[in-house]
Gaussian input, Z-matrix of N, CA and C with variables (Angstrom, degrees):
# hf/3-21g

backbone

0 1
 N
 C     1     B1
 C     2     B2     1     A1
 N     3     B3     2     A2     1     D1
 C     4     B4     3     A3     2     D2
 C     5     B5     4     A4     3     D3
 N     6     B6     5     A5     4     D4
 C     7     B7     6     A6     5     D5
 C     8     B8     7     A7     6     D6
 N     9     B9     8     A8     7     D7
 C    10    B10     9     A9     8     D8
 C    11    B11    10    A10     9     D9
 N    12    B12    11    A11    10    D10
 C    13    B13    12    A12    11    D11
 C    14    B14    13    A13    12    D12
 N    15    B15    14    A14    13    D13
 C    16    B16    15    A15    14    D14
 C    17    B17    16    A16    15    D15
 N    18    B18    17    A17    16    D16
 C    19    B19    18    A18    17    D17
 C    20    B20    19    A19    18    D18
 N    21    B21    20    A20    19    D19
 C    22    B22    21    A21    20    D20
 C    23    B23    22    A22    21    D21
 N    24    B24    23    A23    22    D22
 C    25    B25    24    A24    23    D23
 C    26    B26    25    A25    24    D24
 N    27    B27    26    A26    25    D25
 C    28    B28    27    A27    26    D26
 C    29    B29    28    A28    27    D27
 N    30    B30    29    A29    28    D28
 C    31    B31    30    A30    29    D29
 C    32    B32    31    A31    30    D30
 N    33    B33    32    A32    31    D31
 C    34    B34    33    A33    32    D32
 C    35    B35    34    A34    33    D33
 N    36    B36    35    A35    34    D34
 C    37    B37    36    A36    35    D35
 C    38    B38    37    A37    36    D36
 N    39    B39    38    A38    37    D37
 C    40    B40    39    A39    38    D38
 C    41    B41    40    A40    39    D39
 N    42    B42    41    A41    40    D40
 C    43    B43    42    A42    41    D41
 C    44    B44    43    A43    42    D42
 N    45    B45    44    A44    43    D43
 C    46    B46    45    A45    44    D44
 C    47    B47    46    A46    45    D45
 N    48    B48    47    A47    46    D46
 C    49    B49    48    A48    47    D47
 C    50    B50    49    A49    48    D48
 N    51    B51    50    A50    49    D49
 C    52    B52    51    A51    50    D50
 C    53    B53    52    A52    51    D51
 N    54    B54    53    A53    52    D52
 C    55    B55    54    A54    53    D53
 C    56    B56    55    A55    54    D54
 N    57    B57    56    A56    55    D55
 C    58    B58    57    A57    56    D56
 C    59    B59    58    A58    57    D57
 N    60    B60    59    A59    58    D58
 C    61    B61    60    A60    59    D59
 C    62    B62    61    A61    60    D60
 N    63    B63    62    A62    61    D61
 C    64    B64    63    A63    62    D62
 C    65    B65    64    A64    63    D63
 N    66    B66    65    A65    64    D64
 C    67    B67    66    A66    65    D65
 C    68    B68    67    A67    66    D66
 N    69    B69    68    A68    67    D67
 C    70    B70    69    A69    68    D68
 C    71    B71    70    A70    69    D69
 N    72    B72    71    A71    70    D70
 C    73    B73    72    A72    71    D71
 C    74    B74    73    A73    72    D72
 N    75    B75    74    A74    73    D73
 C    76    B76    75    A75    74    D74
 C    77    B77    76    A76    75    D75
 N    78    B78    77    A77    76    D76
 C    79    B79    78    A78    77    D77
 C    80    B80    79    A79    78    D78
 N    81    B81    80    A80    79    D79
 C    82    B82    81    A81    80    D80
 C    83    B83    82    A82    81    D81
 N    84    B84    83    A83    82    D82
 C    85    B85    84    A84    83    D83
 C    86    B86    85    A85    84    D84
 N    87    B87    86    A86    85    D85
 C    88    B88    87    A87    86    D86
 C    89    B89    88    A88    87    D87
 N    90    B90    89    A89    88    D88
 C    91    B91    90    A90    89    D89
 C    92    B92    91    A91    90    D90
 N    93    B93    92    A92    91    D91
 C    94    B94    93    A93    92    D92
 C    95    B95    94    A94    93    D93
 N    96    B96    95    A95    94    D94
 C    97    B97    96    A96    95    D95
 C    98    B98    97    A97    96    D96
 N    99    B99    98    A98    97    D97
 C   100   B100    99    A99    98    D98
 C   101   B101   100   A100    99    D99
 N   102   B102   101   A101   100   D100
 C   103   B103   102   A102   101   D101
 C   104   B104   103   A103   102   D102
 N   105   B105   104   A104   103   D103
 C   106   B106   105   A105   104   D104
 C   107   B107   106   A106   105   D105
 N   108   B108   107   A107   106   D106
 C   109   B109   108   A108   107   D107
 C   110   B110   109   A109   108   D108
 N   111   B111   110   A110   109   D109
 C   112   B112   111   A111   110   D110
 C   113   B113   112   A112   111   D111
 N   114   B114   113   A113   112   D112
 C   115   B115   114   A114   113   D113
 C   116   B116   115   A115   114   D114
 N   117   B117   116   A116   115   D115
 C   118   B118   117   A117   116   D116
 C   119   B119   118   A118   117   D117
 N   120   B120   119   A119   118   D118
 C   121   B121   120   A120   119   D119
 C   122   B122   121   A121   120   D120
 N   123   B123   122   A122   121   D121
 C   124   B124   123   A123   122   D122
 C   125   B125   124   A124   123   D123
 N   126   B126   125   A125   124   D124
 C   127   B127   126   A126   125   D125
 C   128   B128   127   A127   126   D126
 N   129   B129   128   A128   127   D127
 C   130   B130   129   A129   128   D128
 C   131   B131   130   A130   129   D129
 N   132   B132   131   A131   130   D130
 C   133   B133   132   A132   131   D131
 C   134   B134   133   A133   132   D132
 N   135   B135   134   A134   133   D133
 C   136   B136   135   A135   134   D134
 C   137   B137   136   A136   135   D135
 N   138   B138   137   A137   136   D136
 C   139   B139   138   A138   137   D137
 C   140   B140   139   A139   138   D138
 N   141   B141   140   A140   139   D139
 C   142   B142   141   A141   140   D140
 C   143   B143   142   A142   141   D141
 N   144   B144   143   A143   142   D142
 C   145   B145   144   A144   143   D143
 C   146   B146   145   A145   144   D144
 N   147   B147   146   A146   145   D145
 C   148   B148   147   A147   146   D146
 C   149   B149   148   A148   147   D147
 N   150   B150   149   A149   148   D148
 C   151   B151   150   A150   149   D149
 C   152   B152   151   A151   150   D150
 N   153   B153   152   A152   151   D151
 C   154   B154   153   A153   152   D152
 C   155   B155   154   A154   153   D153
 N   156   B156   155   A155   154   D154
 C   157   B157   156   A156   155   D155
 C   158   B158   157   A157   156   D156
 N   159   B159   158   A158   157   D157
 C   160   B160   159   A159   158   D158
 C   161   B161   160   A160   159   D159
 N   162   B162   161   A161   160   D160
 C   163   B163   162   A162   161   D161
 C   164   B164   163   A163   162   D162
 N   165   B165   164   A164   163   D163
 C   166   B166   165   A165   164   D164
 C   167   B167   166   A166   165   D165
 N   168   B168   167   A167   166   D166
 C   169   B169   168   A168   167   D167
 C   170   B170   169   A169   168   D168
 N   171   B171   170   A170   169   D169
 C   172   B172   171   A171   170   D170
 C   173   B173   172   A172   171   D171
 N   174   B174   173   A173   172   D172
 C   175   B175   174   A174   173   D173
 C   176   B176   175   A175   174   D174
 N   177   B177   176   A176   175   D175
 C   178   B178   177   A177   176   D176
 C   179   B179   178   A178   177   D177
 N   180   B180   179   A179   178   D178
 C   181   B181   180   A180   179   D179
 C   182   B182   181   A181   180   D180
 N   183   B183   182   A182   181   D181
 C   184   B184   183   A183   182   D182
 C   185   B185   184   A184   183   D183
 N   186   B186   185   A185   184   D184
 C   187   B187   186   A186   185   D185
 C   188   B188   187   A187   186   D186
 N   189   B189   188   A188   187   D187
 C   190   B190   189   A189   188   D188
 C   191   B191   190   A190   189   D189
 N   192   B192   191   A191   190   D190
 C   193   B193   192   A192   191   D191
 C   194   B194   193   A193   192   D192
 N   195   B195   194   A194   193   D193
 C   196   B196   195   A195   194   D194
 C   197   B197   196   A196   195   D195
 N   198   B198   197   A197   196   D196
 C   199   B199   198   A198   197   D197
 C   200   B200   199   A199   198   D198
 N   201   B201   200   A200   199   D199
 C   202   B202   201   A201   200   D200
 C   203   B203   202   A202   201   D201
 N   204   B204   203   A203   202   D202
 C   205   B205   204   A204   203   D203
 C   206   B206   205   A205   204   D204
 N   207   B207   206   A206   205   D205
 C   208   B208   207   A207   206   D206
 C   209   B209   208   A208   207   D207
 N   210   B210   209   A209   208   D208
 C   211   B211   210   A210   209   D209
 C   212   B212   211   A211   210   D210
 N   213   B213   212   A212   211   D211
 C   214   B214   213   A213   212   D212
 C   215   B215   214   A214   213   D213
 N   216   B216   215   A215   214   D214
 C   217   B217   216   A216   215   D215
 C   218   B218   217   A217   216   D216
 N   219   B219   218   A218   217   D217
 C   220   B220   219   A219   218   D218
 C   221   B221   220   A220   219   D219
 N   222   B222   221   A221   220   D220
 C   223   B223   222   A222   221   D221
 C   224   B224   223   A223   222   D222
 N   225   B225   224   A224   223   D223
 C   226   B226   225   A225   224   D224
 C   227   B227   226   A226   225   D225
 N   228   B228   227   A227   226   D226
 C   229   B229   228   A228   227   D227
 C   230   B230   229   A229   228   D228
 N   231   B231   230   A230   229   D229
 C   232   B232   231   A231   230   D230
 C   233   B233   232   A232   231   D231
 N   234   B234   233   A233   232   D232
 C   235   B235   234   A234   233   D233
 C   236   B236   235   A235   234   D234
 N   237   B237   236   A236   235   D235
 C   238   B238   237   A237   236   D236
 C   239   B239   238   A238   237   D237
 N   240   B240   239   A239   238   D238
 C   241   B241   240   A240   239   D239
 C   242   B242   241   A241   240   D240
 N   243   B243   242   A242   241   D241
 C   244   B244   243   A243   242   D242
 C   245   B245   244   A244   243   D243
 N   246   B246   245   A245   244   D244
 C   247   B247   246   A246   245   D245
 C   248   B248   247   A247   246   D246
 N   249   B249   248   A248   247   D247
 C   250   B250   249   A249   248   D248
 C   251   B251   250   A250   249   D249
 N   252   B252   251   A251   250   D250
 C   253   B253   252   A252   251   D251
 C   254   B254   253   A253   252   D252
 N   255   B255   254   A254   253   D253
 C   256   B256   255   A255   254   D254
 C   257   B257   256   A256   255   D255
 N   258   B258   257   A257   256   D256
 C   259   B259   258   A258   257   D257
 C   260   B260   259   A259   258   D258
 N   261   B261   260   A260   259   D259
 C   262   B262   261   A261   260   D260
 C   263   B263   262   A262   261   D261
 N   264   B264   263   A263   262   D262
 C   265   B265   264   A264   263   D263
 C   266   B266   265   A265   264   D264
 N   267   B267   266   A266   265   D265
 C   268   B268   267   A267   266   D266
 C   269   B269   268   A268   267   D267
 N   270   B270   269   A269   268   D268
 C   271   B271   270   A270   269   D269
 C   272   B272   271   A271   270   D270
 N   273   B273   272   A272   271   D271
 C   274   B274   273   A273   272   D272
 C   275   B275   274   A274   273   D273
 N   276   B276   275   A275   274   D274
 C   277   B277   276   A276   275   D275
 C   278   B278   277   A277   276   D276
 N   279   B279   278   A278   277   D277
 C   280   B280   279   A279   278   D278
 C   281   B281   280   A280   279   D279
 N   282   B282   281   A281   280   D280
 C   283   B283   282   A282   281   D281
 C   284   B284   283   A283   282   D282
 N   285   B285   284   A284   283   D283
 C   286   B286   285   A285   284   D284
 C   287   B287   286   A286   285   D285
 N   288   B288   287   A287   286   D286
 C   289   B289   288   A288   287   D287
 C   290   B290   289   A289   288   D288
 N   291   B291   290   A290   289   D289
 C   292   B292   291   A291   290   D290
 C   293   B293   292   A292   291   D291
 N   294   B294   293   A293   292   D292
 C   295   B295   294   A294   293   D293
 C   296   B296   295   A295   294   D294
 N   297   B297   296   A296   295   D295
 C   298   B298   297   A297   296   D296
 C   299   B299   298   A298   297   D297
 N   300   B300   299   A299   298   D298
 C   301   B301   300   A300   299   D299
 C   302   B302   301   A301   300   D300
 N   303   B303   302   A302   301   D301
 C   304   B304   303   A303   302   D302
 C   305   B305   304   A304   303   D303
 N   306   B306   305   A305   304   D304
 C   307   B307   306   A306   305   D305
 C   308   B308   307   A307   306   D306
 N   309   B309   308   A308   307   D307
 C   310   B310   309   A309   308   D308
 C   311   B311   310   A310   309   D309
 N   312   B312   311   A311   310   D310
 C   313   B313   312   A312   311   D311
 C   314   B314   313   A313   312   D312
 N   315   B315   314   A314   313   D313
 C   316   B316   315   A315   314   D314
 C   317   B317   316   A316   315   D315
 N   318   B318   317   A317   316   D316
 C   319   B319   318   A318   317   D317
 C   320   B320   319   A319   318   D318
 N   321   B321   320   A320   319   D319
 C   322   B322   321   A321   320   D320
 C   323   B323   322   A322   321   D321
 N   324   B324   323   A323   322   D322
 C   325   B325   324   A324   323   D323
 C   326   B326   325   A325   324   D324

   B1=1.4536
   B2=1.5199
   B3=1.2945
   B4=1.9329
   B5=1.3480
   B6=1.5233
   B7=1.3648
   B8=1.1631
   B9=1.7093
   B10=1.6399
   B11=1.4579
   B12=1.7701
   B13=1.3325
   B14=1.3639
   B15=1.4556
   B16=1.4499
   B17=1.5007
   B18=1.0221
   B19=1.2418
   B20=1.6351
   B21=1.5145
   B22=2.0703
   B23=1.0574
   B24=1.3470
   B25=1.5528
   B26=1.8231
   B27=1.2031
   B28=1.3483
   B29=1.1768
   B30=1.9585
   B31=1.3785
   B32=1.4483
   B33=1.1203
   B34=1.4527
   B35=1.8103
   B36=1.6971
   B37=1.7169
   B38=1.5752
   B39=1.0433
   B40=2.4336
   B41=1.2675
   B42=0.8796
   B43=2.0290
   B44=1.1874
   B45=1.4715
   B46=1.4962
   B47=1.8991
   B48=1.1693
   B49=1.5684
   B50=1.4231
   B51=0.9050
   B52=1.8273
   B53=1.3599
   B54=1.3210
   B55=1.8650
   B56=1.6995
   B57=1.8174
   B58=1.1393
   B59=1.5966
   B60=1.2804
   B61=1.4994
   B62=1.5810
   B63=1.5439
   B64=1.3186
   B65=1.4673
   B66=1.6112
   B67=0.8753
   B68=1.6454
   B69=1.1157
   B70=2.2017
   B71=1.1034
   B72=1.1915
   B73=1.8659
   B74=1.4662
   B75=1.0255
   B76=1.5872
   B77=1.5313
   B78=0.8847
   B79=1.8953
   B80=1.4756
   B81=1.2320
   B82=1.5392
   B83=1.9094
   B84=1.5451
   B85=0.8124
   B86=1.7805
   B87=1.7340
   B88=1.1344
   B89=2.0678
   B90=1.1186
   B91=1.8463
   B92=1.2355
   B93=1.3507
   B94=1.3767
   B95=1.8345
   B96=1.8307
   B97=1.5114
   B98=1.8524
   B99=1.3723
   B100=1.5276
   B101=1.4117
   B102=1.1458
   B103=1.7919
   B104=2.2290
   B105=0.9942
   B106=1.5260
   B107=1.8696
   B108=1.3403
   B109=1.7739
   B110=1.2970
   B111=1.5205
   B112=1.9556
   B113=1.4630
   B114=1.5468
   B115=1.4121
   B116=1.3710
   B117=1.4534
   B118=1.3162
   B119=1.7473
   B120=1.4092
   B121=1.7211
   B122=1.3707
   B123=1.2467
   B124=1.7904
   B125=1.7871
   B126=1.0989
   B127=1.4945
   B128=1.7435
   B129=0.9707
   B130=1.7247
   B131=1.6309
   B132=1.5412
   B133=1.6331
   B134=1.7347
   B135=1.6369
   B136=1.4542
   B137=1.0927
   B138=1.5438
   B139=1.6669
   B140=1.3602
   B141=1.2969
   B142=1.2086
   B143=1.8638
   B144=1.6090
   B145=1.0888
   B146=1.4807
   B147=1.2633
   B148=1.6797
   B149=1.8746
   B150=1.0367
   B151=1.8066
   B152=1.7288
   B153=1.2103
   B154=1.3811
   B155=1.5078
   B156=1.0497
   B157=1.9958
   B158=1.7740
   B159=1.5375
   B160=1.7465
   B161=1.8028
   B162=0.9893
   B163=1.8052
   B164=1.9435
   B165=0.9976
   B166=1.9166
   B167=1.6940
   B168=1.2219
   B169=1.7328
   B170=1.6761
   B171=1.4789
   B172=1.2871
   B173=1.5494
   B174=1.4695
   B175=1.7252
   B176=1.5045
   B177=1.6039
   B178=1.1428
   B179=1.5092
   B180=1.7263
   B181=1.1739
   B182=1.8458
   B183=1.6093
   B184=1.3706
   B185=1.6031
   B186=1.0916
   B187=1.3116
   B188=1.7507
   B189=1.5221
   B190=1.5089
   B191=1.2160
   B192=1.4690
   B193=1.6457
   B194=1.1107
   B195=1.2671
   B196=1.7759
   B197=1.5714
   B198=1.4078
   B199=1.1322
   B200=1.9091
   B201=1.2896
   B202=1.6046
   B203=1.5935
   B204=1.4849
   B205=1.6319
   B206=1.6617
   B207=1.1689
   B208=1.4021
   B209=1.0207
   B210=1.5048
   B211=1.5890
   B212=1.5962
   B213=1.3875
   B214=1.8804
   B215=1.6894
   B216=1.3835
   B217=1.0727
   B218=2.0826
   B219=1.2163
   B220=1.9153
   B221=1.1522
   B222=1.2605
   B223=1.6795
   B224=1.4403
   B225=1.0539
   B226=1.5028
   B227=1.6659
   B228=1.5349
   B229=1.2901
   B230=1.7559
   B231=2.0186
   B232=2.0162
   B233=1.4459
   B234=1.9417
   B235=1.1357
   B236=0.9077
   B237=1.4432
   B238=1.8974
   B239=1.4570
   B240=1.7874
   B241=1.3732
   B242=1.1830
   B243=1.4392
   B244=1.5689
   B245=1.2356
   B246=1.8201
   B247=0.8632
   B248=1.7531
   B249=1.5343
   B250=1.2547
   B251=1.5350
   B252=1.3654
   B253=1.4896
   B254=1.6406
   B255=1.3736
   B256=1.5912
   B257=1.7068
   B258=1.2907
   B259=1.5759
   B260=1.7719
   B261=0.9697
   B262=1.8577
   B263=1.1789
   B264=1.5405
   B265=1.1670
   B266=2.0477
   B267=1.3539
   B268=1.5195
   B269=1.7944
   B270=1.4048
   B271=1.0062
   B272=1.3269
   B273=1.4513
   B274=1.5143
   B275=1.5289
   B276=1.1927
   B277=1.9140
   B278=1.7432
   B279=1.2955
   B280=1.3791
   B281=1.6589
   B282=1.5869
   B283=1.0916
   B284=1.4218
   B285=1.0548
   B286=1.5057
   B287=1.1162
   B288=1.9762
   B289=1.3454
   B290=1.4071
   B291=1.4713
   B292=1.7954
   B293=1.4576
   B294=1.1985
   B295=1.1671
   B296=1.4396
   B297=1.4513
   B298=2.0233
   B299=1.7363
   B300=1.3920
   B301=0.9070
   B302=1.4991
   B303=1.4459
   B304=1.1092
   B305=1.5656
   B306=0.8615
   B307=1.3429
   B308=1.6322
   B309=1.5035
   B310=1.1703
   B311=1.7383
   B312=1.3512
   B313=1.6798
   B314=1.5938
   B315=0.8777
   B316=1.4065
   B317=1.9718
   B318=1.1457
   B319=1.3403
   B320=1.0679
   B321=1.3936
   B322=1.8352
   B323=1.7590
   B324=1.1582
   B325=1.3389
   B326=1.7149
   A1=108.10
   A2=103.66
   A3=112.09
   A4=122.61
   A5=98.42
   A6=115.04
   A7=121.99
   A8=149.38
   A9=123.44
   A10=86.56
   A11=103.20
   A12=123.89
   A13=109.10
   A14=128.55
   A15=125.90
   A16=109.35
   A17=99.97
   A18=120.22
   A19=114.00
   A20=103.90
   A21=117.95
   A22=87.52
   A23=123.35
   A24=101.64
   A25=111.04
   A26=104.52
   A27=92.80
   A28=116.27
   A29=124.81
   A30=125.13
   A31=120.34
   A32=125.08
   A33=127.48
   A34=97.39
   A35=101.26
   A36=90.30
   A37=111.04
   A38=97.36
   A39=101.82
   A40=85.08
   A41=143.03
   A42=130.65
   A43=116.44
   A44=115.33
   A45=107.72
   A46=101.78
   A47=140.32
   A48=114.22
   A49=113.13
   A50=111.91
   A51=120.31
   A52=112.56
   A53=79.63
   A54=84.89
   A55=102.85
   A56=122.45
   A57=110.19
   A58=92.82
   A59=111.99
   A60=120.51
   A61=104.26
   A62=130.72
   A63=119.32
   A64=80.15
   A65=137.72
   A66=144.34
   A67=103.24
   A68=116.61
   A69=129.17
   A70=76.23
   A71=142.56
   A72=116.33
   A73=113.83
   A74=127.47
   A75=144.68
   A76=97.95
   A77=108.80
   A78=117.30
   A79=128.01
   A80=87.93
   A81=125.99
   A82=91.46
   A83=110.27
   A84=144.61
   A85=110.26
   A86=96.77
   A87=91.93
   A88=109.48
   A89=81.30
   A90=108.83
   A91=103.77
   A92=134.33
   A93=114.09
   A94=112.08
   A95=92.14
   A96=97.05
   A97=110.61
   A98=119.42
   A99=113.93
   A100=102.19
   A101=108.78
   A102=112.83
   A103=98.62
   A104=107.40
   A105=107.45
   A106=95.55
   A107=88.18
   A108=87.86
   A109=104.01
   A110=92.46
   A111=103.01
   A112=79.15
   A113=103.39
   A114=152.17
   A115=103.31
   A116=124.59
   A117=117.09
   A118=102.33
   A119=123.15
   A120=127.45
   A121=117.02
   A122=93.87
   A123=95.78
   A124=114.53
   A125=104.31
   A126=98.08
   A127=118.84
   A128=94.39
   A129=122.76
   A130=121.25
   A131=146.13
   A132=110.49
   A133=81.46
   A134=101.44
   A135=124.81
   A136=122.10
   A137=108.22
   A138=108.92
   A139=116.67
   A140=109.55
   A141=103.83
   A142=120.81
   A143=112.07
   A144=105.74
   A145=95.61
   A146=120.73
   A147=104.14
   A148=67.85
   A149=96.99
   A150=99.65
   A151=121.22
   A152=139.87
   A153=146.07
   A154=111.15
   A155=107.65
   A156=137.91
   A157=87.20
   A158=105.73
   A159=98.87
   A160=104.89
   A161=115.63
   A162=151.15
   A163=76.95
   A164=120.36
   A165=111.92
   A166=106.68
   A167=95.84
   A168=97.31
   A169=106.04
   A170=105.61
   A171=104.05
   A172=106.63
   A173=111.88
   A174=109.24
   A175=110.79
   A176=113.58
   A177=121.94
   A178=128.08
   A179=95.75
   A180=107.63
   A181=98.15
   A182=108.33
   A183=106.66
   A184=95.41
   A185=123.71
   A186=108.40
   A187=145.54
   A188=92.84
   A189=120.10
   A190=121.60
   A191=98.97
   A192=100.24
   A193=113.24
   A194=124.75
   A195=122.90
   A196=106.55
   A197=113.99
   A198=135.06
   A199=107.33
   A200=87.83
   A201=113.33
   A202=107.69
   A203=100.25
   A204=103.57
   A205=100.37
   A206=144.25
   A207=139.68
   A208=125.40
   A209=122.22
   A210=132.40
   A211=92.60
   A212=104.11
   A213=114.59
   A214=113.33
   A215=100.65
   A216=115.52
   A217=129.35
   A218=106.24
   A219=91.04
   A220=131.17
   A221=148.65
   A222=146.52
   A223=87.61
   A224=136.03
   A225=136.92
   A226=105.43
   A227=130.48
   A228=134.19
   A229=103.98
   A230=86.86
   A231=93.99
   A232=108.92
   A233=115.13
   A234=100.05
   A235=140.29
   A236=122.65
   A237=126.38
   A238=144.13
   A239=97.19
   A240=118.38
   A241=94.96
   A242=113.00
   A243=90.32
   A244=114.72
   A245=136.42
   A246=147.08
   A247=91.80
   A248=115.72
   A249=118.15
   A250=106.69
   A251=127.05
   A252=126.14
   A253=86.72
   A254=99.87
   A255=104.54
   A256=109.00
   A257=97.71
   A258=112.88
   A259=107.02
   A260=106.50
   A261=118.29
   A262=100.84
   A263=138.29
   A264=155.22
   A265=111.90
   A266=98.93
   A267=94.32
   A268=78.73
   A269=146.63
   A270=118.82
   A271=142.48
   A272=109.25
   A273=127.33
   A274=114.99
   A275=107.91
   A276=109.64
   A277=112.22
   A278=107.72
   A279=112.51
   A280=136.26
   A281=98.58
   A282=128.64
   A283=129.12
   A284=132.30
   A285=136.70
   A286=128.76
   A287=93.87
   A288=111.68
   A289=128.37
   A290=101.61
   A291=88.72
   A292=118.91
   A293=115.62
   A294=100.32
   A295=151.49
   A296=86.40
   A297=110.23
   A298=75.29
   A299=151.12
   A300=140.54
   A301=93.02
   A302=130.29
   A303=135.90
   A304=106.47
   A305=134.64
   A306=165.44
   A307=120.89
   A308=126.56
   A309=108.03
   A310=125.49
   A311=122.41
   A312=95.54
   A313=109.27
   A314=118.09
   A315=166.42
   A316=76.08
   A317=149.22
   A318=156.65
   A319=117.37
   A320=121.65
   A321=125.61
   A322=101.55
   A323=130.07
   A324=146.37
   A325=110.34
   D1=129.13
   D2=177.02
   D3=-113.43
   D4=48.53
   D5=-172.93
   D6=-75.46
   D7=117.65
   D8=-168.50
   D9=-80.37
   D10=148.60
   D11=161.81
   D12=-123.39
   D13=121.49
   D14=-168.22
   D15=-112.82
   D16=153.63
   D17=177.54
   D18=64.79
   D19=87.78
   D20=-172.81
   D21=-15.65
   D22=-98.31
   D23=-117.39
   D24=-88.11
   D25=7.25
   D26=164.10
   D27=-103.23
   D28=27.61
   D29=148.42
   D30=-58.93
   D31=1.12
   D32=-157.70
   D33=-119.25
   D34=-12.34
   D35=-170.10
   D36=-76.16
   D37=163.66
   D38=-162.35
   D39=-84.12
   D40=-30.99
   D41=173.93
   D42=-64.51
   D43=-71.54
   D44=174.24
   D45=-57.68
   D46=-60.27
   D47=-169.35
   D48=-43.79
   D49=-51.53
   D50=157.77
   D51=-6.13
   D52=-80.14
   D53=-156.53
   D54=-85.97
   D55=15.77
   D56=172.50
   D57=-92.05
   D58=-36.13
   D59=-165.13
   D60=-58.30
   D61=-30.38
   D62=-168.62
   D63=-83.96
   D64=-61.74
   D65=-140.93
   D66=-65.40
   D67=-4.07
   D68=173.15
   D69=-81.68
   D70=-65.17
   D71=-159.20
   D72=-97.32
   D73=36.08
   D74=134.37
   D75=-80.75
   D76=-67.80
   D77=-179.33
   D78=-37.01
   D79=-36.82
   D80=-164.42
   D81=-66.57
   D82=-80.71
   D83=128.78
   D84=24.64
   D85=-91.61
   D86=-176.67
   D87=-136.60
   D88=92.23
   D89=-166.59
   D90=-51.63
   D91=7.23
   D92=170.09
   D93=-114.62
   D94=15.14
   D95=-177.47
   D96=-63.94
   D97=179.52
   D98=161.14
   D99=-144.70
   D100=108.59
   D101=-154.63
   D102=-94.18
   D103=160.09
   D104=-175.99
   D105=-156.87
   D106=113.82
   D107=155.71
   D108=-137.69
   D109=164.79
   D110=177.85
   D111=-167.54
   D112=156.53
   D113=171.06
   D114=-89.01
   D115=105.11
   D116=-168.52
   D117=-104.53
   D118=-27.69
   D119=144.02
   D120=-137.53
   D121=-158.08
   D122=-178.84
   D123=-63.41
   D124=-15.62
   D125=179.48
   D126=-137.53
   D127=21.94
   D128=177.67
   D129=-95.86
   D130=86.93
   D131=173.38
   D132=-115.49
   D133=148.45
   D134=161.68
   D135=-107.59
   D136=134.32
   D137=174.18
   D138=-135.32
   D139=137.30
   D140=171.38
   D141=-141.99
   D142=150.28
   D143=-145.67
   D144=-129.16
   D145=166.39
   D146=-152.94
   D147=-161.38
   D148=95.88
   D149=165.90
   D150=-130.65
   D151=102.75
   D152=168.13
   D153=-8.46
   D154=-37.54
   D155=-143.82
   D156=-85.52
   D157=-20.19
   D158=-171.76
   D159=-105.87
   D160=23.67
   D161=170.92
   D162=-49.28
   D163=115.70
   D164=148.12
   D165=85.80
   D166=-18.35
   D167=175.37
   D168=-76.04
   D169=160.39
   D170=163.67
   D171=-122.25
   D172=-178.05
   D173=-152.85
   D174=-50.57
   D175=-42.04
   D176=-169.76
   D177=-58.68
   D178=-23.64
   D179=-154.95
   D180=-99.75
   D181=-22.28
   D182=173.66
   D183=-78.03
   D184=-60.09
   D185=-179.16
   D186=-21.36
   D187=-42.66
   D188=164.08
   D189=-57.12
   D190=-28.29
   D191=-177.41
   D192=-104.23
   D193=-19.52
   D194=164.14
   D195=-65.14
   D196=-49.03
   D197=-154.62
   D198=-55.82
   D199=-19.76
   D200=-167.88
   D201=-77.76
   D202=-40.12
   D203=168.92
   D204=-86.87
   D205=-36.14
   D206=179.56
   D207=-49.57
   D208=-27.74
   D209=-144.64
   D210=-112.10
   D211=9.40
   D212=175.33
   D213=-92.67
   D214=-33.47
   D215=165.75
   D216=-51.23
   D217=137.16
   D218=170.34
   D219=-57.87
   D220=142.53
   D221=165.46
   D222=-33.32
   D223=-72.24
   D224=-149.70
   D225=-54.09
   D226=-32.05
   D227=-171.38
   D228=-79.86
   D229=-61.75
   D230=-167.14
   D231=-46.11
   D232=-21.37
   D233=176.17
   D234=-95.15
   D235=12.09
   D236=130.56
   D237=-40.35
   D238=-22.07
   D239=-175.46
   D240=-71.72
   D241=113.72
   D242=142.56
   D243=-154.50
   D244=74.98
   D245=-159.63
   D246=163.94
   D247=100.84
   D248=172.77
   D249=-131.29
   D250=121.50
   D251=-157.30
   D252=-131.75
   D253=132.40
   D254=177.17
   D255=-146.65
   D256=108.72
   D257=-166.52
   D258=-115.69
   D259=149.19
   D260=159.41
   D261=-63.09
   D262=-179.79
   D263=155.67
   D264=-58.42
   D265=-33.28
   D266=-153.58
   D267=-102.59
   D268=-15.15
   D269=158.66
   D270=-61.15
   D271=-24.84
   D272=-173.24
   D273=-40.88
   D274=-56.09
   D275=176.62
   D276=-60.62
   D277=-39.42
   D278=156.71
   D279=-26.16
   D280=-58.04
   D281=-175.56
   D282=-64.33
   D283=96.19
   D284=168.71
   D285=-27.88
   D286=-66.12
   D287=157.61
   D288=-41.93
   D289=-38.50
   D290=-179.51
   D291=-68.01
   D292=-18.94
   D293=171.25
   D294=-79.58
   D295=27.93
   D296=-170.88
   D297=-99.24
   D298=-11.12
   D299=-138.73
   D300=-134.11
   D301=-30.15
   D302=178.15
   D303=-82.42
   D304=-54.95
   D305=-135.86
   D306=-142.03
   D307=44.20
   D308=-152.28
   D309=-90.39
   D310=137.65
   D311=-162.67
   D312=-92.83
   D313=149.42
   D314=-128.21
   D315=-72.08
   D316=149.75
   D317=144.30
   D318=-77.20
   D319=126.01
   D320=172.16
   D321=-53.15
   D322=-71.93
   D323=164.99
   D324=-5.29

């Protein structure tokens, strides 16, 4: 699995492995994804997903398809998520949002 996990030592937390582990068979799936999560505080995980495959989709419709590996997950985990960014490759510089992902600021928490 070539999942980014950010920020050490909360590679080890059971939520984010979680939701990288469903998120390997999204990957799995569709191998040209580049998947990124991090734990941005104690009750925060971000992900963001940068897949070719979302070329012609609109938000809803990429959503559905992440959402498909997400909804594997417990109520108790998805509800850490809360920051899910799902871009093509050629949107990323575009993206505002990505740059909580490039650049991420620091959490009061």
């Amino acid at each position: 699995m070539s999942i980014d996990i950010r920020n050490e030592p909360e590679s080890s937390d059971e939520y984010v492995r979680a939701i990288a582990d469903v998120l390997g068979r999204y990957e799995a799936d569709h191998p040209r994804a580049a998947i990124t999560v991090y734990r941005q505080n104690s009750a925060c995980i971000r992900i963001r997903v940068v897949d070719p495959d979302f070329a012609g989709l609109d938000q809803v419709e990429r959503d559905e398809k992440v959402w498909e590996y997400l909804d594997r997950l417990s109520e108790e985990i998805r509800s850490d998520i809360t920051f899910l960014l799902l871009l093509t490759p050629d949107e990323m510089e575009k993206s505002l949002a990505n740059l909580e992902f490039e650049s991420p600021v620091q959490s009061c928490l």
